[in-house]
Each structure stands twice: as C-alpha cells, then as structure tokens.
C-alpha positions in Angstrom: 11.5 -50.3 24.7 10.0 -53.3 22.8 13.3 -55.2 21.2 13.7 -58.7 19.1 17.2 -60.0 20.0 19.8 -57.7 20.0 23.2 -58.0 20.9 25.0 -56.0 22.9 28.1 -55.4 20.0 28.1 -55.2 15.9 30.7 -55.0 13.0 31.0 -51.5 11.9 33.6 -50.7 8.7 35.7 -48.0 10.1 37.2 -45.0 7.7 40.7 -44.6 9.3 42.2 -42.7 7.2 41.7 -42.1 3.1 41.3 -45.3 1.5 41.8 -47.2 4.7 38.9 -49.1 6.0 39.0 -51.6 8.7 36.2 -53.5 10.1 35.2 -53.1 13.9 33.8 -54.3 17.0 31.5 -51.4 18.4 28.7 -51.1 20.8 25.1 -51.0 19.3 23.5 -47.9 20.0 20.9 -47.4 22.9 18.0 -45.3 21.9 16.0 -43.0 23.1 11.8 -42.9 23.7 11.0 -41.4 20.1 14.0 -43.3 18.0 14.2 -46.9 16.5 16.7 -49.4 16.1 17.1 -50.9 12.5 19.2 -53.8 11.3 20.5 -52.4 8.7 20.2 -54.8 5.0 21.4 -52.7 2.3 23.6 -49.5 1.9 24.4 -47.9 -1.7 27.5 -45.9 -2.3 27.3 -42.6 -3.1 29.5 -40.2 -4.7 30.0 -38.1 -1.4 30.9 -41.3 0.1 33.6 -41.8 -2.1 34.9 -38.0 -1.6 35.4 -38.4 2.0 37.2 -42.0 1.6 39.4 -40.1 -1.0 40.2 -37.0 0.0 38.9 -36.6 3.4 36.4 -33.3 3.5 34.0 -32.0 1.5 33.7 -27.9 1.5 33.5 -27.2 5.3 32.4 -31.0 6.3 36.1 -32.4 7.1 37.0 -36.5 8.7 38.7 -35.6 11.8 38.4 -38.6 13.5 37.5 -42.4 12.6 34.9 -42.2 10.8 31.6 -44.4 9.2 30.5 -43.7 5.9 27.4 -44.5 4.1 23.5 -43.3 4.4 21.5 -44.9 1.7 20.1 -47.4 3.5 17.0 -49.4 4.4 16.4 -52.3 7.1 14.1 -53.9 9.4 13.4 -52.4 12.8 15.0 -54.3 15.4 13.8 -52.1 18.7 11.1 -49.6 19.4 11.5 -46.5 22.1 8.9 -46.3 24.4 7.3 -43.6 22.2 7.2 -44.8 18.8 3.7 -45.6 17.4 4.3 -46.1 13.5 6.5 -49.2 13.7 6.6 -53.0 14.9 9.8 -54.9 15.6 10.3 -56.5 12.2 8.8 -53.6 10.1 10.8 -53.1 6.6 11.9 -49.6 6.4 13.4 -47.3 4.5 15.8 -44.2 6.4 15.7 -40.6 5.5 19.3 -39.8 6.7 19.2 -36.9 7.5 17.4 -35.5 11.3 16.4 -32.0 11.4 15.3 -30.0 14.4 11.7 -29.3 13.7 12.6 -25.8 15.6 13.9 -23.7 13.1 12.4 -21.1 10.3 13.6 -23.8 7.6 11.9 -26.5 8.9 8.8 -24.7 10.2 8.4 -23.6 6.7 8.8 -26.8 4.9 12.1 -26.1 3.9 13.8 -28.9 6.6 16.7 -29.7 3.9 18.1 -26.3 5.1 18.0 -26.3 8.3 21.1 -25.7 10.2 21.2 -28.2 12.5 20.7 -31.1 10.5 22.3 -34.2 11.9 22.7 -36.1 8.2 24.4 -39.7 8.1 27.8 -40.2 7.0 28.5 -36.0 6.8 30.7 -35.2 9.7 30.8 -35.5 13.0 28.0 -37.8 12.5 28.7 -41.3 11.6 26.8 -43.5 8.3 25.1 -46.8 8.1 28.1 -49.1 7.1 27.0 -50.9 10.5 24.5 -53.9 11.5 22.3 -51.6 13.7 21.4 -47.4 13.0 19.0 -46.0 15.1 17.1 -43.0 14.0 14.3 -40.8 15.2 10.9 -42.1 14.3 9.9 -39.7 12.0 12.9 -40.2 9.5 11.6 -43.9 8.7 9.2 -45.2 6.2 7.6 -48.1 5.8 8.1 -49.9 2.4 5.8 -52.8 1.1 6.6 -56.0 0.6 7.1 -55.4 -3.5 10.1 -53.3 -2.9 13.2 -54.6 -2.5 16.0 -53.2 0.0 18.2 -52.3 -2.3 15.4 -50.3 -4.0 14.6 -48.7 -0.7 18.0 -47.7 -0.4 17.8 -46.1 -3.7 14.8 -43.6 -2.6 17.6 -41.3 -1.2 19.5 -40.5 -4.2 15.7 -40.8 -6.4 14.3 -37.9 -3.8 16.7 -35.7 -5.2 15.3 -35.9 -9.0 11.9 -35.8 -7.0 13.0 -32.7 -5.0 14.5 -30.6 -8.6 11.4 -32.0 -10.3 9.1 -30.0 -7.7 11.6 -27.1 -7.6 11.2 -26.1 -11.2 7.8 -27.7 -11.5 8.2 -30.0 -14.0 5.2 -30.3 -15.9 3.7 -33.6 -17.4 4.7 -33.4 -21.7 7.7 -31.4 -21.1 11.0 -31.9 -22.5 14.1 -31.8 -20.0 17.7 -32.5 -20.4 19.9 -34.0 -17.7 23.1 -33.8 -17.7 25.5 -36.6 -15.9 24.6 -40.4 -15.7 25.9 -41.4 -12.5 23.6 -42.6 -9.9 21.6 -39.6 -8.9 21.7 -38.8 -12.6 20.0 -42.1 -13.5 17.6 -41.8 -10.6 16.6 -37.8 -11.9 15.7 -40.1 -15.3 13.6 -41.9 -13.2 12.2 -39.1 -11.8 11.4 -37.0 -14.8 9.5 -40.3 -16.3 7.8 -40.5 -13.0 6.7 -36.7 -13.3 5.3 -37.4 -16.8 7.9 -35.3 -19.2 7.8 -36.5 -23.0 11.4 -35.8 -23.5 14.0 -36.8 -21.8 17.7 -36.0 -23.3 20.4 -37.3 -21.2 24.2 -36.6 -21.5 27.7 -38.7 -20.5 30.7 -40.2 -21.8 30.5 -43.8 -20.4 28.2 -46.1 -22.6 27.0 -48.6 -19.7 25.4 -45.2 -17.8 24.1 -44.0 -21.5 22.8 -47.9 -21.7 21.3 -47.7 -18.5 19.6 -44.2 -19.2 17.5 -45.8 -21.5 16.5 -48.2 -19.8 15.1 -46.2 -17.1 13.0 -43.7 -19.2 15.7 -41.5 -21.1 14.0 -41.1 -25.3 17.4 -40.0 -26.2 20.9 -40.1 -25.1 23.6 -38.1 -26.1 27.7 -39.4 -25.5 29.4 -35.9 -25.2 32.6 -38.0 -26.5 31.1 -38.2 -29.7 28.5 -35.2 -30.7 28.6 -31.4 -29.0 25.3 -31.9 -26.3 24.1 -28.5 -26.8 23.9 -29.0 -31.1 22.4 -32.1 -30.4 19.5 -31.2 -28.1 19.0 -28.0 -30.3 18.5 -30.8 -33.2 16.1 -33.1 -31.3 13.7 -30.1 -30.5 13.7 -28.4 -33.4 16.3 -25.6 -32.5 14.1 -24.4 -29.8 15.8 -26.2 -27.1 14.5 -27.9 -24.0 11.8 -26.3 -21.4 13.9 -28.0 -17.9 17.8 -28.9 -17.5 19.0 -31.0 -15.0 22.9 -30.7 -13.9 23.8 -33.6 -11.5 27.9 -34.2 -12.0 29.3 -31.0 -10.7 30.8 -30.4 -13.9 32.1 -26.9 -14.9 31.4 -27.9 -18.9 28.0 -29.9 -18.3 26.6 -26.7 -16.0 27.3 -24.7 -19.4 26.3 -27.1 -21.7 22.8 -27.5 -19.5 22.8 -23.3 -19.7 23.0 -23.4 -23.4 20.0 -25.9 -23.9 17.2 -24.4 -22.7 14.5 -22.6 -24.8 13.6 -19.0 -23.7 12.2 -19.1 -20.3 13.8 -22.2 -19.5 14.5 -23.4 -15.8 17.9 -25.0 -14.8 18.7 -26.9 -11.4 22.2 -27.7 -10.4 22.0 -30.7 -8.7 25.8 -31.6 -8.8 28.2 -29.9 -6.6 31.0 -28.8 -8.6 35.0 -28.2 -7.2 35.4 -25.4 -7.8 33.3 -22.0 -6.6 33.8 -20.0 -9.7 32.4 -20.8 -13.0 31.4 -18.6 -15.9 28.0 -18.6 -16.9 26.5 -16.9 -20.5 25.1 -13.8 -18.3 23.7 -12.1 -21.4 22.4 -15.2 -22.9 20.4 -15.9 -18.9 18.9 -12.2 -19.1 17.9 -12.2 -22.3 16.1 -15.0 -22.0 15.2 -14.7 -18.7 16.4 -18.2 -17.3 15.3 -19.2 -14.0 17.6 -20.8 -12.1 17.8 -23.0 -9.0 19.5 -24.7 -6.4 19.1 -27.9 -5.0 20.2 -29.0 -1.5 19.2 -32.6 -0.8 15.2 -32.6 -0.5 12.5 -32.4 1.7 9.7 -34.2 2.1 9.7 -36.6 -0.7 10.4 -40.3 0.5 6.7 -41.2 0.8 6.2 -40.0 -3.1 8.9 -42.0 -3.5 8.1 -45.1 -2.0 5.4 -45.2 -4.1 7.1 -44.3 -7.0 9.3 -47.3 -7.1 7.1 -49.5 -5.9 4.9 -49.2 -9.3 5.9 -51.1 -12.0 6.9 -48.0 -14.5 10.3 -47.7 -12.6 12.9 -50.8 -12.3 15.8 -49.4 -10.7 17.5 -52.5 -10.3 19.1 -52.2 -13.3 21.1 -49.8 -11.0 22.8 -52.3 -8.9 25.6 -53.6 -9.9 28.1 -55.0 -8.0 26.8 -56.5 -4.1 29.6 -56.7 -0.9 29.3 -57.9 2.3 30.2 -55.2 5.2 33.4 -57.1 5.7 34.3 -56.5 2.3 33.6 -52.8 2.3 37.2 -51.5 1.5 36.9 -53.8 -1.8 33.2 -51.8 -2.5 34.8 -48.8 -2.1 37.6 -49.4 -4.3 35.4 -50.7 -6.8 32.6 -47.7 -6.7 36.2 -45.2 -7.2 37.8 -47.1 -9.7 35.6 -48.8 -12.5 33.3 -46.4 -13.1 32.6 -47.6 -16.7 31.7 -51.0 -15.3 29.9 -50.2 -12.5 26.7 -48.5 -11.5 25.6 -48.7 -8.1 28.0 -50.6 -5.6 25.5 -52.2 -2.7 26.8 -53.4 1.1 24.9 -55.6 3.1 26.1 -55.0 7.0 24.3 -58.4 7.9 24.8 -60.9 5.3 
C-alpha cells in the first residue's frame, strides 16, 4: 500500500437517532489490494439523506444502528492498495457511491444500477461519506481535472441521474422536454437536458429561487405551478401539441400527472422522483391512446466519465447550486438547514476536513 500521512483515527458525524447527529472519533478504514483511500473535501446533501435523518427508513432500507449519511462526494486519494493502477496518492477524484458485484446478469449486461448486491453509500447497512477518509474500490473513482471544482465533482452523482433518464428515453438534440420539480436532481436534469442538446426546456415548481436557478442552468421557460396550471401552460408554449420528453424528479403524486398530461402523442416519460406512496392514478386511456412510453429510473450506470466532462466545459456552471457551506462539525446545523429552508437554499455542502 503506497500512503501519504494518515492517521490512525478521523471525525465521523454520527446519525444516532432522527435529527440527532453527533460528531465521532472512529478508526480510518484499512483497505484492501484493489480499493483506495480518499480524504474526503466535499459532500452535498441529498434529499434521501434528509429522509433517513427524518424519518429513519426509506421503503425496505431502514437505520437500525448508528448510522453515517451522505455519498455525494469527491476528495483526493490519500492511500493506494497494492493493486490499484489508475491513481497516485494526491489524485483529485470524484466517487461513484455505489459498488456493484461485477457477477451478476445486471451488471454483466450493463445494467450495474440493478444489481442486487449493490453496496451504495449512506443506504443501509452501509455507512456515507460524512467522514475525513472513504475508501472505495478502484473502479468506482474518477479522476477530475484541475478545472473542476470539488463541490462540482460532488455534484456528478445527482447530474448522472438527468444523464442516465436522458439515455433512457433517448433524448434527441432539438427536442422539447418538460421537467418537473426543481430541487437538486431536478436542477442537475436541466443541466442535463442542455447538455444533451434539447431546444426546449419547460421546468415546473413553486419556490422562485429553484425557478431562478432553472434558468440559469439552461431551462427557456419556467412555469410556478402556484401561479398558472403546468399542463395549460406547456400546451401554450408548444403550440397545443405538447412536449416530445417529461421528466418527473419530486416524487409528486400531482407533478407525475401533470408530466403525463404534457406530452405530445408518442411521448416518453421517466419518473425519476420516488414518490410516498405506491398507488397513484395515472390517465390509462389517455397513455394507450397515445401510446406513451414510459420508464423508470433507478440511479444510473455508467455515466460519471460523460459527466466529468460535462461539467468541466464551460456550457454548464453548476455552482450556482451551492448554497450554503459547513464544516463536518457543523453537520447537524447542515442538515437542519437542507430540511428546513428549502426556499432559501439549494444545495447544502460539508467539508469533513476543513
């Protein structure tokens, strides 16, 4: 193992219980002869972090034990197995959180985001990155270039999954797509359909500051379902025919219908968001007759090198995403603020080392 120095214990911010967070003294983790050690810079907040610090499970995934949230993150490598080829002690890197088995049909046929035995970050029993040092099997690291910053690494995982729904239902450059739901993932989709090359990009929501920040990332028009019906609206903008893609990403019951009803005839919808509840009505007639393709979206596969280089280009600035920046000691005071000001606040960013 080729190491810079290490120590032998780090601070690690600790889920006890649902909104209780206390900050640790825990070994680092030893790894193996294919798996690196990375000092971890910057983790972003997501939304399923936030559901585990509030209510403790999400479907079948349930906190049984203390628990570390937390896996969109990017570092420097701080220790090589005796394996690893692609990386140098001091390397910037981005981490795809989630190891696979390599084994299975899923993964064999390029499908890894399915396979069974994913060990993801931060998704039960497997601890997250709200830590100084993650190690991680070689092959879920990427190198990132000196242009882009941390936090923007960080942001590839929630960006990969607008890359993954883009591929899924093929969006085609000069298209027109509607997304529904600005949070985070939402924003990054935006980024993601601009990145793909579609002309028209309607985006929905209710908070101003996401609607702002839409815009800003590539959205033509945006749409507050506060103030105008988002169906009637997109309907308007394309000339009644509606759009060719939608894009679901809140895991609302209302948005999923809304995204339904704006699609032109053979339209393609991906539900992105995970919604509360199981059962939700859907406009069967209206999905035959115009024979609506529809499809799911589980994470993604392959897509952090794309990217990468994506947001390493100067058509995409996601900084506009971060908003607010903690230190790991201050990660109950993140968490609240990610859960509680959502019309003030975009992405929430720790930094386990500053």
């Amino acid at each position: 193992m080729t190491q810079s120095q290490v120590p032998a214990t780090m601070k690690a911010a600790v889920m006890h219980s649902t909104r209780e967070i206390r900050i640790e003294e825990v070994p680092v983790p030893e790894i193996g002869p294919d798996e690196v050690l990375i000092k971890v810079i910057a983790v972003g907040i997501c939304g399923s972090d936030l559901h585990y610090y509030t209510h403790g499970k999400i479907g079948t995934y349930v906190v049984d034990k203390p628990f570390i949230l937390g896996h969109e993150c990017a570092g420097d490598i701080a220790a090589v197995g005796s394996n690893v080829s692609r990386f140098r002690v001091g390397d910037r890197v981005a981490i795809e959180p989630g190891v696979t088995c390599g084994k299975c049909e899923a993964c064999k046929s390029g499908r890894y985001n399915l396979c069974p035995h994913v060990e993801f970050l931060a998704t039960p029993p497997y601890d997250g990155a709200f830590v100084q040092y993650l190690k991680m099997r070689e092959d879920f690291v990427f190198p990132i270039p000196d242009e882009l910053s941390y936090e923007e690494a960080a942001l590839v995982e929630p960006f990969s999954v607008g890359i993954h729904a883009a591929a899924r239902t093929k969006l085609q450059p000069g298209t027109s797509i509607a997304i529904m739901g600005m949070g985070p993932v939402g924003l990054m989709a935006v980024a993601a359909a601009k990145a793909y090359g579609a002309s028209t990009i309607i985006v929905t929501d209710l908070e101003p500051l996401r609607l702002e920040a839409a815009r800003k990332m590539g959205a033509t028009h945006v749409i507050n379902v506060l103030e105008q019906d988002a169906v009637e609206e997109i309907r308007n903008i394309t000339g009644g025919r509606g759009v060719e893609t939608a894009w679901e990403t809140a895991g609302n019951p209302k948005a999923l219908q809304s995204a339904l009803g704006s699609l032109a005839r053979g339209g393609k919808m991906a539900i992105v968001g995970l919604p509360a509840q199981t059962d939700i009505p859907f406009n069967v007639p209206f999905i035959a007759d115009n024979e609506v393709d529809i499809y799911g979206i589980f994470r993604y596969a392959n897509t952090y090198p794309k990217g990468i280089e994506f947001l390493s280009s100067s058509d995409i600035d996601a900084t506009v995403l971060i908003t607010d920046k903690y230190p790991l000691e201050q990660t109950y005071e993140a968490m609240e603020r990610a859960l509680n000001h959502k019309s003030e606040c975009l992405k929430v960013v720790v930094y386990p080392n500053a």
